[in-house]
N, C-alpha and C positions, 0 to 999 in steps of 0.2 A: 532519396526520400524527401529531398527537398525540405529537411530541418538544420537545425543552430546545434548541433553539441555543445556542450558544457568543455569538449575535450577532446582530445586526440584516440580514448578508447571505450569504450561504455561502459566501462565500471572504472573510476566514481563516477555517478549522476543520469546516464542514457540508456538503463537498461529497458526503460519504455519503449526505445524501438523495436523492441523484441516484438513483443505482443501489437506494436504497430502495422511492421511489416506483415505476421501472422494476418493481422484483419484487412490491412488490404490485398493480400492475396486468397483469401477465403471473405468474403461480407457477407456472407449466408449464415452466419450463429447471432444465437439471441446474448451469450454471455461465451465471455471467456476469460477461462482459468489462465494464471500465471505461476507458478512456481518453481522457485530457484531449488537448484539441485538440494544444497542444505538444508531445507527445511526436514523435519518430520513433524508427524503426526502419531499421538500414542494412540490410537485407534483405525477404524475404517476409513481410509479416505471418503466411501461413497456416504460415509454418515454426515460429516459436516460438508460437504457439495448436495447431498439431498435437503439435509435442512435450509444449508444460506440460499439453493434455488429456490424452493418452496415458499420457504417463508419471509424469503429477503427479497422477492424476486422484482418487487418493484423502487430496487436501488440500484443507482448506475456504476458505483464503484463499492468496492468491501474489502477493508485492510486492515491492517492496524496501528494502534496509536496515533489515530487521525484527531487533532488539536490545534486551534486557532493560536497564532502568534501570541507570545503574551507573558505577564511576567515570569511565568517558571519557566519558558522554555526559551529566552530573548539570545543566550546566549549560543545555539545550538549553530554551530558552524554552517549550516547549509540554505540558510535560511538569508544569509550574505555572499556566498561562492557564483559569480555570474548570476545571481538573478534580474531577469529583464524579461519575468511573464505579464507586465504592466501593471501590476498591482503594488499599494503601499505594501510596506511589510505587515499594518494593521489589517490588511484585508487577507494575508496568508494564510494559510493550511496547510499544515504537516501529514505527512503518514509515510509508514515502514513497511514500503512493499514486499518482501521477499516472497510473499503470497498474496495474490491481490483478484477480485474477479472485475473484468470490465463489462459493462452492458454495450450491445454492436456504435447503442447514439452515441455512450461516451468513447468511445475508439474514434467515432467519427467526429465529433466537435474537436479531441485534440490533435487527430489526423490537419485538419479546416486552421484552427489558433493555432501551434507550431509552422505553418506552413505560411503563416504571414510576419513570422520572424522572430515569434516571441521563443524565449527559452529559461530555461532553469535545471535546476539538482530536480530529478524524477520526484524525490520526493517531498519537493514543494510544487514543481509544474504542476503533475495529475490532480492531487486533489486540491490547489489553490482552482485551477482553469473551470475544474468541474463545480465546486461549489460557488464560484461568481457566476457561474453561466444559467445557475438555480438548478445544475442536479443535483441528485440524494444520494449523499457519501454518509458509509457507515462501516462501522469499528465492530469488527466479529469477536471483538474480549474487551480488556480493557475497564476502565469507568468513566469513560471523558461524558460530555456531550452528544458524542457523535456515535455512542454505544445506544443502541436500539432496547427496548425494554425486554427481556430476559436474556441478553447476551452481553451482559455484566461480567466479567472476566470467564468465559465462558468457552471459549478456546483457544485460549489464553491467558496466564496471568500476567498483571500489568505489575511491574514492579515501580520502586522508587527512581523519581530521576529521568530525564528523556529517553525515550527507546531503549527500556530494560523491562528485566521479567522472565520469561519462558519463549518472548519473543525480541532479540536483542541485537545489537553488531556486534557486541564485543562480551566478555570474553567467550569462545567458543564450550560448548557442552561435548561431552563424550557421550557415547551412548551408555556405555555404564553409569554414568551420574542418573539418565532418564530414566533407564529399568530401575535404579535402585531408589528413585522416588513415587514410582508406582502411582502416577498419575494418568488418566486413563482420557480419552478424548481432548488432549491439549497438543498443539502445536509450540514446536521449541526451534530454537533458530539462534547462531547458527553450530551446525554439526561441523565435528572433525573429525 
């Protein structure tokens, strides 16, 4: 594929090839879905894919916990781990793909910038590349910035601290802990 890993395996940092490879061997979709095995959803999947198509449809990327570099998050290790997407670390962007939709342009801008050498942890490349290149990244929960107006923790809650809440890396959820909080159209991450 003619990119830079971060690594010798794609998890930490290269799980964007995934959904890479996917687009260039299909370039015929207008968006495409990613989702890691872990995630659930406490409702319809086709509920929150109907709505972020519908009404999100004119955004290139949708994730979560998407936030510019800055003083609460300076410390987050990924944000220093081989980064050489060409940007200062003040022009950076965060987000926690375990669930992420791409638009076909952004697959292809960062098919195009990876391919001329640059590289990073997935989750600074995608949404640092896409947001200097002036696409529309937006945050399906959350409260940042980069939360579109009525998708204010919305499927998701965004807890205290970097990439925590209902959508998190660490520590894992059981699914008894999610049934027994009876929370209904939210996304949790990750399952064990």
């Amino acid at each position: 594929m003619e990119y830079n890993p971060i690594g010798d395996t794609l998890i930490p940092g290269s799980p964007h090839f995934i959904p890479l490879r996917f687009f260039l061997d299909n370039p015929q979709y207008r968006h495409y879905w990613f989702i890691e095995y872990d995630v659930v959803f406490t409702g319809e999947w086709s509920t929150l894919m109907y709505d972020c198509d519908g009404n999100l449809d004119d955004y290139d990327f949708l994730s979560s916990h998407i936030e510019k570099y800055g003083e609460g998050n300076r410390e987050w290790p990924w944000w220093h781990r081989d980064n050489n997407c060409r940007y200062a670390l003040e022009e950076c962007v965060k987000g926690f793909n375990p669930i992420c939709r791409y638009s076909n342009r952004a697959l292809a801008l960062l098919d195009s910038y990876m391919k001329e050498g640059h590289s990073a942890h997935s989750e600074v490349m995608i949404t640092t590349c896409l947001h200097n290149h002036g696409m529309r990244i937006a945050d399906i929960g959350g409260t940042g910035e980069f939360t579109p107006e009525g998708y204010r923790n919305r499927y998701y809650i965004k807890g205290v601290g970097i990439n925590n809440g209902t959508m998190r890396w660490r520590p894992p959820f059981t699914m008894e802990e999610i049934e027994a909080l009876g929370t209904k159209d939210r996304l949790f991450h990750p399952i064990k």
